[in-house]
Structures are given as C-alpha cells and as structure tokens.
N, CA, C and O atoms as CSV, one atom per row, in Angstrom:
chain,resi,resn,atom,element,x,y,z
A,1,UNK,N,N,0.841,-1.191,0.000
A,1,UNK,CA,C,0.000,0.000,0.000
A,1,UNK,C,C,0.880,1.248,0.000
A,1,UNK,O,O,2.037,1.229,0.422
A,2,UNK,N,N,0.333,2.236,-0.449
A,2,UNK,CA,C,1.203,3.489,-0.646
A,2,UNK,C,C,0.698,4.335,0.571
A,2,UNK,O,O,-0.031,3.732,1.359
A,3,UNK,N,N,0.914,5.333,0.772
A,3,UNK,CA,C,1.133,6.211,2.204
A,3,UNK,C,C,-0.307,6.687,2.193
A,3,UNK,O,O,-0.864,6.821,3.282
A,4,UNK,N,N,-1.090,7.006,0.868
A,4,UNK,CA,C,-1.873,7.302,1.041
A,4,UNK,C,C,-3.144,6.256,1.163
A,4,UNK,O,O,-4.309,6.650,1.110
A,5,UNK,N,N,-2.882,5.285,1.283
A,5,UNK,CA,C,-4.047,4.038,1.342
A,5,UNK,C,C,-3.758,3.524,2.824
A,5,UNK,O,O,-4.542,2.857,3.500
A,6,UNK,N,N,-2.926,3.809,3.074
A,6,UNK,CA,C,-2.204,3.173,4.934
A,6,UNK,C,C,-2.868,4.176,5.270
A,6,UNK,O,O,-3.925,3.693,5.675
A,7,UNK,N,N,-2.943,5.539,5.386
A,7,UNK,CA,C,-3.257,6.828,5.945
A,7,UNK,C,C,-5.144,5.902,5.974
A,7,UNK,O,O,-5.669,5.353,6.943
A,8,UNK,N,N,-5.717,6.061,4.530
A,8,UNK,CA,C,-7.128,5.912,4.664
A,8,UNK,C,C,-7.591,4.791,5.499
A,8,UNK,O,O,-8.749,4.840,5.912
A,9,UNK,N,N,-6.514,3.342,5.939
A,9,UNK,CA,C,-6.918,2.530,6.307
A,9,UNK,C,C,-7.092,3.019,8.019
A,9,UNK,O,O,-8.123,2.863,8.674
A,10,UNK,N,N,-5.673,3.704,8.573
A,10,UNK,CA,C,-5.463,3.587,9.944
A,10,UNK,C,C,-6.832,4.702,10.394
A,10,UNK,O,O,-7.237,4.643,11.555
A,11,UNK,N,N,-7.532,5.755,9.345
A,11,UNK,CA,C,-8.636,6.801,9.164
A,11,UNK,C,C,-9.604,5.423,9.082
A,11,UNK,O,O,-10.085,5.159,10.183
A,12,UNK,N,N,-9.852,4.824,8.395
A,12,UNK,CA,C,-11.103,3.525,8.885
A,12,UNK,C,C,-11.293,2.705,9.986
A,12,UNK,O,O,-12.259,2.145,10.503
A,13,UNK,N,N,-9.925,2.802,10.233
A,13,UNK,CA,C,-10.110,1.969,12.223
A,13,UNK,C,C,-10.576,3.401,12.533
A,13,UNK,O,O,-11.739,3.522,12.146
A,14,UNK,N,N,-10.154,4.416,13.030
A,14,UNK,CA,C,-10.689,5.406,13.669
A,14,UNK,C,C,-12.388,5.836,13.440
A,14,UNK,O,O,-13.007,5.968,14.495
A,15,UNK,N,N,-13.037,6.020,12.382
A,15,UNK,CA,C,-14.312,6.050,12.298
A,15,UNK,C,C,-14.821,4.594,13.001
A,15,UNK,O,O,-15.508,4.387,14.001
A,16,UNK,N,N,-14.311,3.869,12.232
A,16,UNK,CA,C,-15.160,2.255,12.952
A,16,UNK,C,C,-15.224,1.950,14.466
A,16,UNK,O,O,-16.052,1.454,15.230
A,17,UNK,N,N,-13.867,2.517,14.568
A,17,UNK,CA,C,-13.440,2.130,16.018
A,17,UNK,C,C,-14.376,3.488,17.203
A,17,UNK,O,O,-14.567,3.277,18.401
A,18,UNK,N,N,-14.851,4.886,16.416
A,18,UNK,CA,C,-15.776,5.196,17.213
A,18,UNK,C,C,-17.239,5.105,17.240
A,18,UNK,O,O,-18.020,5.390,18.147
A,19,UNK,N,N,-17.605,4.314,15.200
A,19,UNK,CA,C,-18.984,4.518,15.563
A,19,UNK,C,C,-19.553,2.823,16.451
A,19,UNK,O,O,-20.696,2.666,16.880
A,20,UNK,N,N,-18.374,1.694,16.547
A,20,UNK,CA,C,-18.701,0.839,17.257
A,20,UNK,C,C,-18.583,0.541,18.572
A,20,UNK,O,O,-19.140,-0.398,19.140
A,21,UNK,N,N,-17.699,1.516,19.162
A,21,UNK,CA,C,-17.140,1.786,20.116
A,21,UNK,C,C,-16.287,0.365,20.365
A,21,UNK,O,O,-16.637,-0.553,21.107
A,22,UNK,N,N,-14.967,0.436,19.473
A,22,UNK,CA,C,-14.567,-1.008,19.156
A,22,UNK,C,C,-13.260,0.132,19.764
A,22,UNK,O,O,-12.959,1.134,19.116
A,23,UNK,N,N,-12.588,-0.226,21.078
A,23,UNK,CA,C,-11.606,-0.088,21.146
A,23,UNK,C,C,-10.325,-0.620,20.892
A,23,UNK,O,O,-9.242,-0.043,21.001
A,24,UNK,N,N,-10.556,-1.771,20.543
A,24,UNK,CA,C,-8.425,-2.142,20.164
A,24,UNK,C,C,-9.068,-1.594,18.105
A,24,UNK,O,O,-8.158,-1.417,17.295
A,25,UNK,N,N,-10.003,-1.485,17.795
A,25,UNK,CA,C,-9.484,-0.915,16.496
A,25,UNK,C,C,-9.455,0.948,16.455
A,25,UNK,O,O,-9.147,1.556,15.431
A,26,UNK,N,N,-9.807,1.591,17.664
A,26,UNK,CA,C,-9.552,2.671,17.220
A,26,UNK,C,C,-8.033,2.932,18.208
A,26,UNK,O,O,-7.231,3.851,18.046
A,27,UNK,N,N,-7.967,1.948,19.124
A,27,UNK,CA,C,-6.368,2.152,19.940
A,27,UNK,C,C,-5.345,2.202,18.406
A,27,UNK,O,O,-4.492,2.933,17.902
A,28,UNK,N,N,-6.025,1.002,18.113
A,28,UNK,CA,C,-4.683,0.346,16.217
A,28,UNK,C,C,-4.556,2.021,15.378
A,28,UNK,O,O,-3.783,2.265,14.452
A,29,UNK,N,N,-5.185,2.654,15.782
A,29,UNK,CA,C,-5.300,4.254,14.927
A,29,UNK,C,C,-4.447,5.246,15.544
A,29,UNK,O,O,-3.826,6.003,14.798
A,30,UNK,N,N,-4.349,5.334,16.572
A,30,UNK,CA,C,-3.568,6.407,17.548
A,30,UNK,C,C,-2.212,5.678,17.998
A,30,UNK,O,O,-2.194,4.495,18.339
A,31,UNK,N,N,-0.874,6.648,17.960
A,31,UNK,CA,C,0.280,6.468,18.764
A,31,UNK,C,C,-0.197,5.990,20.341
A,31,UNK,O,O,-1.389,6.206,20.562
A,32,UNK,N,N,0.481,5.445,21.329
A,32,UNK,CA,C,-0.012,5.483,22.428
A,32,UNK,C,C,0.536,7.123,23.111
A,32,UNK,O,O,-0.032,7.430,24.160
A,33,UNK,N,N,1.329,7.893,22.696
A,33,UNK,CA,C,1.371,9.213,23.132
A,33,UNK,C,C,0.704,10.414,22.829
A,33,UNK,O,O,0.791,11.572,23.238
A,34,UNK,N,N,-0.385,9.482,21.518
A,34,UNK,CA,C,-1.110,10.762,20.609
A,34,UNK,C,C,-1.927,11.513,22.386
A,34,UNK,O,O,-1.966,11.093,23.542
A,35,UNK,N,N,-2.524,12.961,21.562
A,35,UNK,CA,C,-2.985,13.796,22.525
A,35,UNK,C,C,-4.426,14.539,21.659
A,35,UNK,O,O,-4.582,14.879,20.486
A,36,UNK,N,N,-5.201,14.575,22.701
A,36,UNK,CA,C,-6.735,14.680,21.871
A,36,UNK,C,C,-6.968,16.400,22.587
A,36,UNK,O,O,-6.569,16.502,23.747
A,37,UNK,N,N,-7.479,17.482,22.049
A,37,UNK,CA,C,-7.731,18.812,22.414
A,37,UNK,C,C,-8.968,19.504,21.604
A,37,UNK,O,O,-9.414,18.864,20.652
A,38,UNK,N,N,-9.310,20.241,21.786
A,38,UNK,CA,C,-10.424,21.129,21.731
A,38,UNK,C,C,-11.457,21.640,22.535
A,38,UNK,O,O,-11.254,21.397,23.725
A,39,UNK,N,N,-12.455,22.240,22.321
A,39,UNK,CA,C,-13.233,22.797,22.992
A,39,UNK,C,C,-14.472,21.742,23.667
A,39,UNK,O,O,-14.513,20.626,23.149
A,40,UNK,N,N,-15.098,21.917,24.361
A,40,UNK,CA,C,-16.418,21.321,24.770
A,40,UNK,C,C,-16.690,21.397,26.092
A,40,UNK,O,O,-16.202,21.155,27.197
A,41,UNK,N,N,-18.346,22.130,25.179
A,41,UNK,CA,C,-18.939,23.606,26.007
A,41,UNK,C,C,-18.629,24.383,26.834
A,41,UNK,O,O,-19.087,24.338,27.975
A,42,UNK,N,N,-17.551,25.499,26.319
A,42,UNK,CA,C,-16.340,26.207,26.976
A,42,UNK,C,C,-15.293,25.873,27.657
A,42,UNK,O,O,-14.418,26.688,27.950
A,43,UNK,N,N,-15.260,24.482,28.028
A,43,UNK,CA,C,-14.078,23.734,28.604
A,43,UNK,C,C,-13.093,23.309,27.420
A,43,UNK,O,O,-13.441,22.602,26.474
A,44,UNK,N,N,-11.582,23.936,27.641
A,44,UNK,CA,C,-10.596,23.397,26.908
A,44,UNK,C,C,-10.070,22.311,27.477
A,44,UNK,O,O,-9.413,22.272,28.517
A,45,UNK,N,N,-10.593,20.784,26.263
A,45,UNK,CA,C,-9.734,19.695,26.991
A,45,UNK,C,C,-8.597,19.283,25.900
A,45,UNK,O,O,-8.634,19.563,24.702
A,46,UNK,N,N,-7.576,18.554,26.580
A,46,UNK,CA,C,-6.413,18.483,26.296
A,46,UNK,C,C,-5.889,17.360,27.351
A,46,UNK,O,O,-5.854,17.411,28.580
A,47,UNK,N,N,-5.555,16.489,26.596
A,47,UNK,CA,C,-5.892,14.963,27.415
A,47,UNK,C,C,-4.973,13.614,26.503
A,47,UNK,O,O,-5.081,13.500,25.282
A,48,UNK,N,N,-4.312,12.911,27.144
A,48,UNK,CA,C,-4.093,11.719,26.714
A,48,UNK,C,C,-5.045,11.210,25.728
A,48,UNK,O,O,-6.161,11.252,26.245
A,49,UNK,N,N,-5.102,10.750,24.546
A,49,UNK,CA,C,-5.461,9.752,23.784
A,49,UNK,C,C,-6.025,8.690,24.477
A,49,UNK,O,O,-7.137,8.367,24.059
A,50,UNK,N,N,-5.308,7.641,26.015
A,50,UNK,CA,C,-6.209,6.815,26.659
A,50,UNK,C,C,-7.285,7.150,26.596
A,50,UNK,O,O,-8.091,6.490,25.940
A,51,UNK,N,N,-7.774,8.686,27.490
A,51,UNK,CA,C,-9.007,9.342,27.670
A,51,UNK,C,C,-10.134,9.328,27.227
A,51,UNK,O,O,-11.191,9.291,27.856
A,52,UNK,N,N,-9.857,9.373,25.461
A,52,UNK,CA,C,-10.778,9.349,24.638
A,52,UNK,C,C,-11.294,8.319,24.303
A,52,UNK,O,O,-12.461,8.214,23.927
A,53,UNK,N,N,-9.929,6.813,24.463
A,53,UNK,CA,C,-10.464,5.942,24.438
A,53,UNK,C,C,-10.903,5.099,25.061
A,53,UNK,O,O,-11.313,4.054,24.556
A,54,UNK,N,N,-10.919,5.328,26.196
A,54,UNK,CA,C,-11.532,4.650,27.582
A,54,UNK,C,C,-13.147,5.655,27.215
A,54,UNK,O,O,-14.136,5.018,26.853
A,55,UNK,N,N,-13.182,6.310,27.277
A,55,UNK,CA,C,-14.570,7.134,26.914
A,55,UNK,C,C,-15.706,6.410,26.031
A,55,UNK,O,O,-16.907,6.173,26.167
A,56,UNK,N,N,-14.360,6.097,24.708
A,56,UNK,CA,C,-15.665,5.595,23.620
A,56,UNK,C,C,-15.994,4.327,23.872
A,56,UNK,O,O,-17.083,3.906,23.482
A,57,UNK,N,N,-14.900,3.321,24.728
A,57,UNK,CA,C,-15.648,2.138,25.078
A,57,UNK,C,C,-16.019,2.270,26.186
A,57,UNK,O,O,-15.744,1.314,26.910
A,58,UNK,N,N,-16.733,3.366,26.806
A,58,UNK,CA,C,-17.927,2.774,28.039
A,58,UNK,C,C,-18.648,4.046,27.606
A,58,UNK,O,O,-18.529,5.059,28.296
A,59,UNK,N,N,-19.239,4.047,26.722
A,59,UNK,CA,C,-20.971,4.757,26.378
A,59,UNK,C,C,-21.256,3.503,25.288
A,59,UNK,O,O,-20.449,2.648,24.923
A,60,UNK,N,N,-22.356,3.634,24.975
A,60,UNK,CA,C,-22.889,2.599,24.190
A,60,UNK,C,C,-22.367,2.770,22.592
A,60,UNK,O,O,-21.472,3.613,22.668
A,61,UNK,N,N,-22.444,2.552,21.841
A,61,UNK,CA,C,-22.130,2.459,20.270
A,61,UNK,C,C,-23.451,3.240,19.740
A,61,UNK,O,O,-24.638,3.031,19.990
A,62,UNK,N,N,-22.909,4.084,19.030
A,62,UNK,CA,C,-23.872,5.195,17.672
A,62,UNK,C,C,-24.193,3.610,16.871
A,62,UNK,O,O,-25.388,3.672,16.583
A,63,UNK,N,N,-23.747,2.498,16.487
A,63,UNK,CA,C,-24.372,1.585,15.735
A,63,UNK,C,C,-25.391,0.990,16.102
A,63,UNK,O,O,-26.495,0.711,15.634
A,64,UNK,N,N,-24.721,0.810,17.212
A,64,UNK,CA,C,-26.210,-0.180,18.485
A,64,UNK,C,C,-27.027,1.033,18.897
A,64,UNK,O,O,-27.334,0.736,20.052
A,65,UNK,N,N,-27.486,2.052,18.681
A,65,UNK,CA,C,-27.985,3.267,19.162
A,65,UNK,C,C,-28.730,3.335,17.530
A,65,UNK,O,O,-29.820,3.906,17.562
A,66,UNK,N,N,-28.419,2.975,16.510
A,66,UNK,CA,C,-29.066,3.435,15.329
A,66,UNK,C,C,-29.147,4.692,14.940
A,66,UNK,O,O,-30.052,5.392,14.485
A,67,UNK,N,N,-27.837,4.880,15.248
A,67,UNK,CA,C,-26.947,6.278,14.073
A,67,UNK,C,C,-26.971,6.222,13.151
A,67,UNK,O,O,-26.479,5.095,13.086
A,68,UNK,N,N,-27.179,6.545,11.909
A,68,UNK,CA,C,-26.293,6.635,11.044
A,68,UNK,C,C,-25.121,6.088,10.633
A,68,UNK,O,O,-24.763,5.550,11.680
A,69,UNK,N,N,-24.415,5.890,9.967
A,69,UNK,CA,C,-23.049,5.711,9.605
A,69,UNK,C,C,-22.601,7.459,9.383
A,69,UNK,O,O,-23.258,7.652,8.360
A,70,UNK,N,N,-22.065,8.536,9.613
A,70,UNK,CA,C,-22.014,9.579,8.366
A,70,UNK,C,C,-20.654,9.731,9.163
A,70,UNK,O,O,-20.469,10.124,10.315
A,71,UNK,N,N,-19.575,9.213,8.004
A,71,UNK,CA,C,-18.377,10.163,8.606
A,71,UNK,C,C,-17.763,10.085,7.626
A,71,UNK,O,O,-18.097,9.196,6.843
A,72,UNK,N,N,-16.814,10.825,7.327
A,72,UNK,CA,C,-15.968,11.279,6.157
A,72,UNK,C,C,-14.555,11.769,6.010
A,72,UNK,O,O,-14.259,12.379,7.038
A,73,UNK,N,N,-13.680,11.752,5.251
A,73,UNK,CA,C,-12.517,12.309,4.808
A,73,UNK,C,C,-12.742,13.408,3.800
A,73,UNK,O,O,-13.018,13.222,2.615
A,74,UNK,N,N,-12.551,14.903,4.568
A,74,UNK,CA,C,-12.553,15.939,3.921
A,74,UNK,C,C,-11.145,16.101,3.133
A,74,UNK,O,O,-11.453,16.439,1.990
A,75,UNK,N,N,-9.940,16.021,3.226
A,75,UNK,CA,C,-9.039,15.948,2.851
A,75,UNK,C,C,-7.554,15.251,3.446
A,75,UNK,O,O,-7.316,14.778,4.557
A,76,UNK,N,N,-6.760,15.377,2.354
A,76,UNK,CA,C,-5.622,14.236,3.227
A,76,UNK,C,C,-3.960,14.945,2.513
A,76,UNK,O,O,-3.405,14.651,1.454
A,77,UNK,N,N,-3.593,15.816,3.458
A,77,UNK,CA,C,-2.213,16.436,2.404
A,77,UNK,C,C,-0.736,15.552,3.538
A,77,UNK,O,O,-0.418,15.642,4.724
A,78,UNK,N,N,-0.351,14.974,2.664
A,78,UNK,CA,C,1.237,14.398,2.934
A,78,UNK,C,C,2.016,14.977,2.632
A,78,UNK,O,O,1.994,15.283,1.440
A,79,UNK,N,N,3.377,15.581,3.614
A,79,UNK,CA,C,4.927,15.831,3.207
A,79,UNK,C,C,5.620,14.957,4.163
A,79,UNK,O,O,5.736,15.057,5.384
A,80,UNK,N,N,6.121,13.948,3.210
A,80,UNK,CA,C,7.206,12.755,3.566
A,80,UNK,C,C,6.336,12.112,4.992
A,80,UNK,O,O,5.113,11.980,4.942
A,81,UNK,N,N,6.892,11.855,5.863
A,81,UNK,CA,C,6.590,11.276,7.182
A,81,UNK,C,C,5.532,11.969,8.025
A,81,UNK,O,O,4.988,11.499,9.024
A,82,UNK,N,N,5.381,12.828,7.625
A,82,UNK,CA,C,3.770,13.696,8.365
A,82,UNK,C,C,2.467,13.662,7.376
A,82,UNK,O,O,2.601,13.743,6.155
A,83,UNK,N,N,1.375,13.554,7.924
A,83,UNK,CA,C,-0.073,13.926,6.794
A,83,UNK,C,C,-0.826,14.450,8.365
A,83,UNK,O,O,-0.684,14.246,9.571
A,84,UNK,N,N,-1.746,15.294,7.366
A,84,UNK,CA,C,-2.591,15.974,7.929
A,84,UNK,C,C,-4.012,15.470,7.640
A,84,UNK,O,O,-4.074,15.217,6.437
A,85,UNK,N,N,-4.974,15.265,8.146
A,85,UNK,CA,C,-6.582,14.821,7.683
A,85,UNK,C,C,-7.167,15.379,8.355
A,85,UNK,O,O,-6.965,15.441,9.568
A,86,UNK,N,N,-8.548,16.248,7.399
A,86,UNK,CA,C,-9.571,17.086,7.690
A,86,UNK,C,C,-10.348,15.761,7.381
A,86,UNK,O,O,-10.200,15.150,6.323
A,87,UNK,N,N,-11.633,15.158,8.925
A,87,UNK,CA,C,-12.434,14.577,8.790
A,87,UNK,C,C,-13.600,15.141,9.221
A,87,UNK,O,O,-13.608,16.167,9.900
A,88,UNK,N,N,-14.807,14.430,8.809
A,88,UNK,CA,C,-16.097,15.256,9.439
A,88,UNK,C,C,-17.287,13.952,10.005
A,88,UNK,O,O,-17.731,12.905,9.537
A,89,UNK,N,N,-17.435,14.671,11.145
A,89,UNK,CA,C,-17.895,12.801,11.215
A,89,UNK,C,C,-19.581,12.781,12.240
A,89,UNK,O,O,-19.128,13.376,13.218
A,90,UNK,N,N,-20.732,12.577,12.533
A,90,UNK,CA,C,-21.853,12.403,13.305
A,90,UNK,C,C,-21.264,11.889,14.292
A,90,UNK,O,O,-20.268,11.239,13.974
A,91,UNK,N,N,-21.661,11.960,16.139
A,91,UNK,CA,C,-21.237,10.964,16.958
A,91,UNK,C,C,-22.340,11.726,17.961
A,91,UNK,O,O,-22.563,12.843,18.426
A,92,UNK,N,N,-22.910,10.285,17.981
A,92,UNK,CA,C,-23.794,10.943,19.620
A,92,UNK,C,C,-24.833,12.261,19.194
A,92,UNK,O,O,-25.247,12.881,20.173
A,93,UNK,N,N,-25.203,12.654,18.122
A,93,UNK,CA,C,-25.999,13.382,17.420
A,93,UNK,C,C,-25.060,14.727,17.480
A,93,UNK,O,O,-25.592,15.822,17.296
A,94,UNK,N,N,-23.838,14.636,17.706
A,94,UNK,CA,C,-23.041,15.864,17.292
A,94,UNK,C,C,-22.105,15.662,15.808
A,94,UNK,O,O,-21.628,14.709,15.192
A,95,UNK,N,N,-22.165,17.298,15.638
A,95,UNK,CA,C,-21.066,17.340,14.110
A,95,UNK,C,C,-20.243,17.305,14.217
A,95,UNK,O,O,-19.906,18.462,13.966
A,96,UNK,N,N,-18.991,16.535,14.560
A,96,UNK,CA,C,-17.818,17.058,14.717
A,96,UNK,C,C,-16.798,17.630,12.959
A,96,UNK,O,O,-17.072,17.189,11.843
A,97,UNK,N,N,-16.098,18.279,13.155
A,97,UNK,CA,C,-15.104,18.075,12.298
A,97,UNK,C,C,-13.620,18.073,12.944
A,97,UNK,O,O,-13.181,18.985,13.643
A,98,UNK,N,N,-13.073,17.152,12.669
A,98,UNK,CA,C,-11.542,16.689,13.086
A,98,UNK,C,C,-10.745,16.707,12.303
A,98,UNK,O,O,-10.776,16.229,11.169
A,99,UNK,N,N,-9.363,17.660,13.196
A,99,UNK,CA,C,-8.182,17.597,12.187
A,99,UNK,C,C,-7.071,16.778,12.776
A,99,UNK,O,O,-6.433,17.249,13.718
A,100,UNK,N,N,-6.808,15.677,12.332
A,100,UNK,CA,C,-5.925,14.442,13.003
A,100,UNK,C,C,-4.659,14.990,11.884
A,100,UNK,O,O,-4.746,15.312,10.699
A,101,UNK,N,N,-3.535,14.940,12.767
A,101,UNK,CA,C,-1.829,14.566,12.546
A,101,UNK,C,C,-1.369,13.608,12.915
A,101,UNK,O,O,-1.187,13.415,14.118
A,102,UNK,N,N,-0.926,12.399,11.638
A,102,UNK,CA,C,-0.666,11.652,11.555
A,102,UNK,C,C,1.275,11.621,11.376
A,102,UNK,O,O,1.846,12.636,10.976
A,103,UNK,N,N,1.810,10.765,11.613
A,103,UNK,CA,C,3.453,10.596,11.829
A,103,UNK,C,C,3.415,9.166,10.709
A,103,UNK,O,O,2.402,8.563,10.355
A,104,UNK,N,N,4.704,8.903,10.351
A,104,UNK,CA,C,4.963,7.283,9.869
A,104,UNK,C,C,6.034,7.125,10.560
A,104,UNK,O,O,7.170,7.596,10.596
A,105,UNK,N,N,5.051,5.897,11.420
A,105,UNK,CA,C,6.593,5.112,11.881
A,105,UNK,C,C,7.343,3.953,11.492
A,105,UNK,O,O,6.966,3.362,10.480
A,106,UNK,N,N,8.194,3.589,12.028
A,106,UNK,CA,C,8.349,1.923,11.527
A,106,UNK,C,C,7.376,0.768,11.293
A,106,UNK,O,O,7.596,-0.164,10.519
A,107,UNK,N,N,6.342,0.912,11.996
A,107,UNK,CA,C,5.274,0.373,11.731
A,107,UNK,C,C,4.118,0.939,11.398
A,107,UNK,O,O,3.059,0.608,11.930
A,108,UNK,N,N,4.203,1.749,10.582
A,108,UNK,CA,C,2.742,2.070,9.702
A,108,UNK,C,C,2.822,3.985,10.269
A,108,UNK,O,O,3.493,4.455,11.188
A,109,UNK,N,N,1.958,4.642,9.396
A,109,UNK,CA,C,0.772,5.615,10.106
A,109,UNK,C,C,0.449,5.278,11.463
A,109,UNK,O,O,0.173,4.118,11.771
A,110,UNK,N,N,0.466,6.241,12.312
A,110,UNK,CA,C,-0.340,6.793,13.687
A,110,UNK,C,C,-0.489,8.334,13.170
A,110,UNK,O,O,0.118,9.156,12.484
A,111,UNK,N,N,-2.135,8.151,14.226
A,111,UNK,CA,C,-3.028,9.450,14.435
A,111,UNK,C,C,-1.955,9.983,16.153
A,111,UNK,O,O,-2.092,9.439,17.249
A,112,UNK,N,N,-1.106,11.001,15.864
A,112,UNK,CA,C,-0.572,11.615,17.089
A,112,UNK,C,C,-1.553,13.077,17.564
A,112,UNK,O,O,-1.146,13.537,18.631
A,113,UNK,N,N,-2.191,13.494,17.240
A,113,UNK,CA,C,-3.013,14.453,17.730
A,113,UNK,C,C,-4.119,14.686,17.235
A,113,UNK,O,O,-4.295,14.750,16.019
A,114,UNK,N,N,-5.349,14.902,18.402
A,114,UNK,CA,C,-6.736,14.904,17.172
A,114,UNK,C,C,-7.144,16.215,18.198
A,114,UNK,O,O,-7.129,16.145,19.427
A,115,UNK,N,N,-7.541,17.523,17.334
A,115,UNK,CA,C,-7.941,18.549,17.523
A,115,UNK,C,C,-9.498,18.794,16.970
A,115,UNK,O,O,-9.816,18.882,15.784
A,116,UNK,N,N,-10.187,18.861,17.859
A,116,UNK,CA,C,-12.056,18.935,17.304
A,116,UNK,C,C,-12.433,20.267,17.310
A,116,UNK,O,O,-11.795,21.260,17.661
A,117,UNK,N,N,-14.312,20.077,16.579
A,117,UNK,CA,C,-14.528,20.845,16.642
A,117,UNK,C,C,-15.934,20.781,16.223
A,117,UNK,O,O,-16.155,20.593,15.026
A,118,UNK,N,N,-17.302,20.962,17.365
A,118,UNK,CA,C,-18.403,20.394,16.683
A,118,UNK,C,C,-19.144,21.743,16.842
A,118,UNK,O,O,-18.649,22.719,17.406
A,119,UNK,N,N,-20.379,21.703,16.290
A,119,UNK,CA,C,-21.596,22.525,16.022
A,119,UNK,C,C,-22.109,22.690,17.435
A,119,UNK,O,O,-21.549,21.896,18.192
A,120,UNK,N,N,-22.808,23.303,17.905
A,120,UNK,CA,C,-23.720,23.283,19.227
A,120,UNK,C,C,-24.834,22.159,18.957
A,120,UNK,O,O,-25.638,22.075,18.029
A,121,UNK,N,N,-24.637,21.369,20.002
A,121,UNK,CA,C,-26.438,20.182,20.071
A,121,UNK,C,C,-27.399,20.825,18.715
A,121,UNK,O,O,-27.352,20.332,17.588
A,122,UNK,N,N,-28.055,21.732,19.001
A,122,UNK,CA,C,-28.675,22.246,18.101
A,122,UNK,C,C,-28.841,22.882,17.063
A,122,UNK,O,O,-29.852,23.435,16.631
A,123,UNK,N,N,-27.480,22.776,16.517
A,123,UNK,CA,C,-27.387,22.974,15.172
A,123,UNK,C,C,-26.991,21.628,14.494
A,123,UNK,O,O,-27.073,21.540,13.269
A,124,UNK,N,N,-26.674,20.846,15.054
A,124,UNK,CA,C,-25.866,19.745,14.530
A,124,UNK,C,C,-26.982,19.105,13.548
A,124,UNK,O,O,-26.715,18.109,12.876
C-alpha cells in the first residue's frame, strides 16, 4: 500500500473504532502518546489519547444506538513522514469536524493528535 491508502486505512479503524465503540481498532489508529484537544462547552480539553479511548468504550455504540453511519474524509495532504486529515464525522448526534496529525513510523501511520470541533447540540 502506498502512504496514502495506509493513511485511509489507519482513518477507517478510527471512524469504525468510534462509531462501534470497538476499542483495540480505534487504539490500532492512535500512537499510544497521541494527545486529543479542543473545545467542549467552553471547557478546553487536552488529554491523553487513553481518555478518549476509555470514553468511547464505556458509552454505548452510535451503531447499536441506530446512528447513522455519516463520517468522512474531507481531505488528506502528505509531506514525507507527516499527513494531515480534515475529517467530518456524526457521533452521539453531534457534528464534529476533526483535524488528526498523523506521523509514519516503523510500523505504519499513527493518528498523534486529534484537535475537534463540533456545532452546538442544536445545530448539529
């Protein structure tokens, strides 16, 4: 696979891995040092990667909840060993859009930082 099909795959554990709340496939997506930040509802969090994923496996699954599927790859720009991905994704009836920085390591793509950013409840 080329950098950019590894990138879309380790980006498919990450959607899957949150709309099932399947944690060892969205852990397989993140460095274990990645770091998750943004806003939510005026609180700036900024937190270990565990965090997020201890989170998504103890609420129930958007699948088993009868979500939708809707998440997406807005864009994907690579220079050498870094890529950047603009995703946009439904969770829990919020919009998020996420900008994940990805690294290549010896073993594949990792997501090292995911910076959010959703709509208010009621616009979403």
């Amino acid at each position: 696979m080329d950098d950019e099909q590894q990138i879309r795959a380790i980006i498919d554990d990450y959607f899957h891995g949150m709309y099932r709340s399947d944690t060892t496939r969205l852990s397989r997506a993140f460095h274990t040092d990645a770091r998750i930040n943004g806003w939510d509802e005026g609180k700036l969090i900024d937190a270990p990667i565990a965090k997020f994923i201890d989170f998504i496996g103890g609420v129930s699954a958007p699948a088993d909840d009868g979500e939708a599927f809707d998440m997406e790859i807005i864009s994907i720009d690579i220079a050498d060993s870094a890529a950047a991905v603009k995703v946009k994704d439904l969770y829990k009836g919020l919009r998020f859009t996420d900008f994940l920085t990805l690294l290549r390591f010896d073993n594949g793509w990792r997501i090292v930082n995911k910076t959010f950013a959703h709509l208010p409840r009621e616009k979403a």
